[in-house]
TORRO-796466 format. One line per 5 residues: number of its first residue (from 1); their letters; for each residue z, x, y of C-alpha. Coordinates in Angstrom, 1 decimal. Layout:
NUM> a> Z,X,Y  ...
This chain:
1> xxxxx> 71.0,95.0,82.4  68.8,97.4,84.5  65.4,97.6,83.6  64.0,101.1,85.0  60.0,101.1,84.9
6> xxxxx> 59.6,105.2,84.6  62.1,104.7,81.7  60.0,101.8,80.0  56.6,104.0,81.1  58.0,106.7,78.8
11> xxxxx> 59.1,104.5,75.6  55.2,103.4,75.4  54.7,100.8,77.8  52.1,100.7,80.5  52.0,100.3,84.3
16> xxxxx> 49.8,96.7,83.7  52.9,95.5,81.2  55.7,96.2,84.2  53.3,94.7,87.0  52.3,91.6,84.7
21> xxxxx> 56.3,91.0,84.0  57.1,91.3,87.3  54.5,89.2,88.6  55.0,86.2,86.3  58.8,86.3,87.1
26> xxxxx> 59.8,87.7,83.5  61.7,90.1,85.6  63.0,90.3,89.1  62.5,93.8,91.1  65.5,94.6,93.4
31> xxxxx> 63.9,98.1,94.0  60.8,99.4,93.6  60.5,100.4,89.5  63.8,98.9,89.4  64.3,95.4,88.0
36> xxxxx> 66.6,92.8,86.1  66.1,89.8,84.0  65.5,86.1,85.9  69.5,84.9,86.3  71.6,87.9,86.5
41> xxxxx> 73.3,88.8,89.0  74.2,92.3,90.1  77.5,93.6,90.7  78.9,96.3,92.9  78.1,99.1,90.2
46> xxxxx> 75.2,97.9,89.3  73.7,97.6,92.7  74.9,101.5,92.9  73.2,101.8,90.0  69.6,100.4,90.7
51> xxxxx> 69.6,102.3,93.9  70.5,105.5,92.2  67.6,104.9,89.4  65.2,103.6,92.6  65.1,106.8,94.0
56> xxxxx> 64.2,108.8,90.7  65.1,111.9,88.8  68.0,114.1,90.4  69.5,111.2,92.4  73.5,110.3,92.6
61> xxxxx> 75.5,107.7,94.1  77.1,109.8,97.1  79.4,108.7,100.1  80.8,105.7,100.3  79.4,104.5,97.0
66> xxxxx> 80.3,107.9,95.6  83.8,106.8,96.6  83.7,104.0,95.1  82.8,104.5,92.0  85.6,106.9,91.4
71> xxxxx> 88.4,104.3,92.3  88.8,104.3,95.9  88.8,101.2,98.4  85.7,101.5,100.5  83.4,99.0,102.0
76> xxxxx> 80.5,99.9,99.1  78.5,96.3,99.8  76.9,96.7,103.0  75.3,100.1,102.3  74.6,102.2,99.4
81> xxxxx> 74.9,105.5,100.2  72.8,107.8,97.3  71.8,111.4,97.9  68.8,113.5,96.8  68.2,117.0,98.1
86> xxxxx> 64.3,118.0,95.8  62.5,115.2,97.2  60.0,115.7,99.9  59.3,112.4,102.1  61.1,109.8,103.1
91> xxxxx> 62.6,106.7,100.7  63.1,103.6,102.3  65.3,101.0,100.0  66.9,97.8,101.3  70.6,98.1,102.1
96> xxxxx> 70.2,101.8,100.5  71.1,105.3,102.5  68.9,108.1,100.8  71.0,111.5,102.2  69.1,114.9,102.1
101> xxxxx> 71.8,117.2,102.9  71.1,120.8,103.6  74.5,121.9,102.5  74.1,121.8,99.0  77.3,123.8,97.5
106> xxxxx> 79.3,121.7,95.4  76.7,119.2,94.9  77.4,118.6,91.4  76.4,115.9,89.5  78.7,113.8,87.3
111> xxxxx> 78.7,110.4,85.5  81.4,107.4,86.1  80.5,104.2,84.3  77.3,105.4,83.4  76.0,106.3,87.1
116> xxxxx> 75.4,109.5,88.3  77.8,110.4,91.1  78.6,113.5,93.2  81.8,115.4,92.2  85.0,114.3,94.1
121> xxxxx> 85.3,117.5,96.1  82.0,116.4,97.4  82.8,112.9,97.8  85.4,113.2,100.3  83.6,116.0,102.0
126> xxxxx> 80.3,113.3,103.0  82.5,110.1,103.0  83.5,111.6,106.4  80.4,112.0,108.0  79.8,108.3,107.5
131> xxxxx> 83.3,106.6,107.3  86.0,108.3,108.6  88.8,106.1,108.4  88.2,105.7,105.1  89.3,109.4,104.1
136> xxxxx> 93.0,108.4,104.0  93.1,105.9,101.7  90.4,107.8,99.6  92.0,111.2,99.4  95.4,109.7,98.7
141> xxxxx> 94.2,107.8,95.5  91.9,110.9,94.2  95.0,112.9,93.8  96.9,110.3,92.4  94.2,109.6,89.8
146> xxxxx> 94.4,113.9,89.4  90.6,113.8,90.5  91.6,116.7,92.9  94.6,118.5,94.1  95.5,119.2,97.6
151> xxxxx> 94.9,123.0,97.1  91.4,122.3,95.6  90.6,120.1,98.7  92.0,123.1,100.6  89.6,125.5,99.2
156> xxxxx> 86.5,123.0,99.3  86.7,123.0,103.6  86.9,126.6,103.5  83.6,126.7,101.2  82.0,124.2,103.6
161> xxxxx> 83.7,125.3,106.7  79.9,125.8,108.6  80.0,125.2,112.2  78.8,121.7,112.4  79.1,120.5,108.9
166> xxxxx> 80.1,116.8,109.0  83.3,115.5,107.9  85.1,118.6,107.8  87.1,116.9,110.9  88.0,113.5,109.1
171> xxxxx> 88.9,115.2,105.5  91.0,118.0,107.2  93.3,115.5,109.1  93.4,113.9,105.8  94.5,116.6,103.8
176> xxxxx> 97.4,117.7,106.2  98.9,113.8,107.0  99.2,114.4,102.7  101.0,117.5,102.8  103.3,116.5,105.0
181> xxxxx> 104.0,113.5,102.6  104.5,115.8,100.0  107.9,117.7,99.1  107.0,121.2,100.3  107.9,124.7,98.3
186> xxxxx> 111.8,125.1,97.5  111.6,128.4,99.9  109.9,126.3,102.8  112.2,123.6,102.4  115.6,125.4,102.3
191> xxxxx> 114.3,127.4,105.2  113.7,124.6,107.4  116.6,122.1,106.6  118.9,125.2,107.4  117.1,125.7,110.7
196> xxxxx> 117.4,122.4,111.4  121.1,122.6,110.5  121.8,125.2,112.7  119.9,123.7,115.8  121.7,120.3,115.9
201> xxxxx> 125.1,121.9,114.9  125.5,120.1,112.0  127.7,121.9,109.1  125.9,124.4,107.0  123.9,123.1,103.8
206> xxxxx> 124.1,124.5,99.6  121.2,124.6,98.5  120.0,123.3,94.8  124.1,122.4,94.7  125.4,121.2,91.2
211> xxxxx> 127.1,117.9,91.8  128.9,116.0,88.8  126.5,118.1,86.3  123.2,116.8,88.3  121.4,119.2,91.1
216> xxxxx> 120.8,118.1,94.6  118.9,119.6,97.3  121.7,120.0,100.0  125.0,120.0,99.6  126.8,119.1,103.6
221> xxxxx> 130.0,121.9,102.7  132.9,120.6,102.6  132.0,116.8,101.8  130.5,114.8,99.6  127.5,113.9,101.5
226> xxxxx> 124.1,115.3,100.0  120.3,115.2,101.2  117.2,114.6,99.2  113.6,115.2,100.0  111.2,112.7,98.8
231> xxxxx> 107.2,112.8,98.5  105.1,110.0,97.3  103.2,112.3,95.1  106.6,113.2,93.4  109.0,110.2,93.3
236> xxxxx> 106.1,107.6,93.0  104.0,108.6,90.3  106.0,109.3,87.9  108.2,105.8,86.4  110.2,108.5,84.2
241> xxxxx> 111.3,110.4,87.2  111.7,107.3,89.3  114.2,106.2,86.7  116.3,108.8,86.5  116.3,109.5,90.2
246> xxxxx> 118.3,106.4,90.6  120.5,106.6,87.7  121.7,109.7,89.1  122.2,108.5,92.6  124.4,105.0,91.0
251> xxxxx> 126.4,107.7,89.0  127.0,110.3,92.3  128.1,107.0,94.5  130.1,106.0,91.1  131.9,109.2,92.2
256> xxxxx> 132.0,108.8,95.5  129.1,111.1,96.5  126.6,109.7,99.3  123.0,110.5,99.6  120.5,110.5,102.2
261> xxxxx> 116.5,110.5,101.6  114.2,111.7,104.2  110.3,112.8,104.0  109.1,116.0,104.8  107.3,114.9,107.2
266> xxxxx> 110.8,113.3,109.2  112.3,117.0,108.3  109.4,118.3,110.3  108.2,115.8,112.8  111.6,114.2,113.7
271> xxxxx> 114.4,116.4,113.3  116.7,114.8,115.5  116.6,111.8,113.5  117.1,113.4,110.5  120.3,115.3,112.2
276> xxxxx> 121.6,111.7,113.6  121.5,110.5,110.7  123.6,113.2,108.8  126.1,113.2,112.1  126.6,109.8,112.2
281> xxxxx> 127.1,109.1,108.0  129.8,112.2,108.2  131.2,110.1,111.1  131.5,106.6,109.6  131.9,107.9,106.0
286> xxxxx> 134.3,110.9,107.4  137.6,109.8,105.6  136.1,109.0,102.3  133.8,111.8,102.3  136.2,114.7,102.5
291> xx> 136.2,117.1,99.5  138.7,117.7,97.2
């Protein structure tokens, strides 16, 4: 339990009636007007927590604690990172980060096990400009938690897109290595494979073909070889989906269909492995995969 002397100030109890507990070791101070009881121990979000409190009214857990606290894998021990933009002066907390940013937009507070935190959006915005490599992994698990969407991210760099404006860089090269591990549009997708078809000489591709009563992306005409493309944010969320993915590839090899998975991002980055692959399946497979 964190004991918060403006909050006991307010109930009725005097600035003599913190300093004598305190002094006589009733309580232990970890921050200035923060405190906890002799023999607890504080754990990661409660260390966020006390420094939040510690720096007063208005105060949130930003950064890498911000991060953190909604479910991403940071290194939220060595410093806490906590933002206040209506304070003059300057706050000096062991092992605490007070950030004064003048970019306020999107600077919303919210609340995650009881500690005020900036909003997500926000989050991975400033967990750049202090941890780069930690955007990845952070992004990755804020849209699988639904905390934001690729698109919203999208939109949140164009709002903060000032020249200058710390980790724009980190979170941008974020957001497009996860695009490119997401299945693109239908239109973009058909577009490209065919293209990619065409340039490698490989026979041309149905698209959305209806095989034994299921649907496949691509069809190769004239056999019974067919292409799928996978993203994470598709095929690994979802156990339902996952399922019947693979009941419905056992049942198409059942019937002698053969399928190949790539990424979008092998479509896009290495299209002459993708087309190997294709040319040499047709080539091993070529007897059994004849239609008809």
């Amino acid at each position: 339990m964190i004991l918060v002397r403006d909050d006991l100030v307010a109930q009725g109890y005097s600035m003599k009636t913190w300093r004598t507990a305190r002094d006589s070791g009733l309580m232990c101070e970890v921050h200035p007007g923060v405190a906890i009881l002799p023999g607890r121990e504080l754990d990661p979000v409660a260390r966020i927590a006390a420094a939040v409190a510690a720096v007063g009214d208005g105060a949130m857990a930003s950064h890498r604690s911000a991060a953190f606290l909604w479910g991403a894998s940071t290194r939220s021990n060595e410093v806490i990172d906590v933002v206040r933009s209506d304070r003059p002066g300057r706050l000096r907390f062991e092992n605490v980060r007070v950030h004064r940013p003048r970019d306020l937009v999107d600077l919303h507070v919210h609340e995650v096990q009881g500690v005020p935190v900036s909003n997500p959006l926000r989050t991975l915005l400033d967990l750049g400009a202090v941890d780069r490599w930690a955007v990845d992994r952070a992004l990755q698990t804020f849209v699988i938690k639904g905390l934001v969407t690729p698109a919203s991210v999208d939109n949140a760099l164009m709002r903060h897109s000032e020249r200058g404006r710390h980790g724009l860089v980190a979170l941008r090269t974020a957001l497009h290595r996860l695009v490119l591990t997401e299945r693109p549009p239908d239109s973009v997708l058909e577009e490209a494979m065919g293209r990619l078809a065409r340039r490698f000489g490989l026979p041309p591709l149905e698209f959305h073909a209806r095989v034994c009563g299921y649907e496949v992306d691509f069809l190769v005409s004239g056999t019974r070889l067919y292409i799928e493309c996978e993203g994470w944010t598709y095929h690994g969320l979802d156990k339902e989906q996952f399922e019947f993915d693979r009941d419905r590839a056992a049942l198409l090899l059942a019937n002698g269909y053969v399928g190949l998975r790539f990424t979008w991002a092998q479509i896009v980055r290495r299209p002459h492995f993708v087309a190997e692959q294709v040319r040499k399946t047709l080539s091993v497979w070529s007897d059994s995969l004849r239609s008809g």
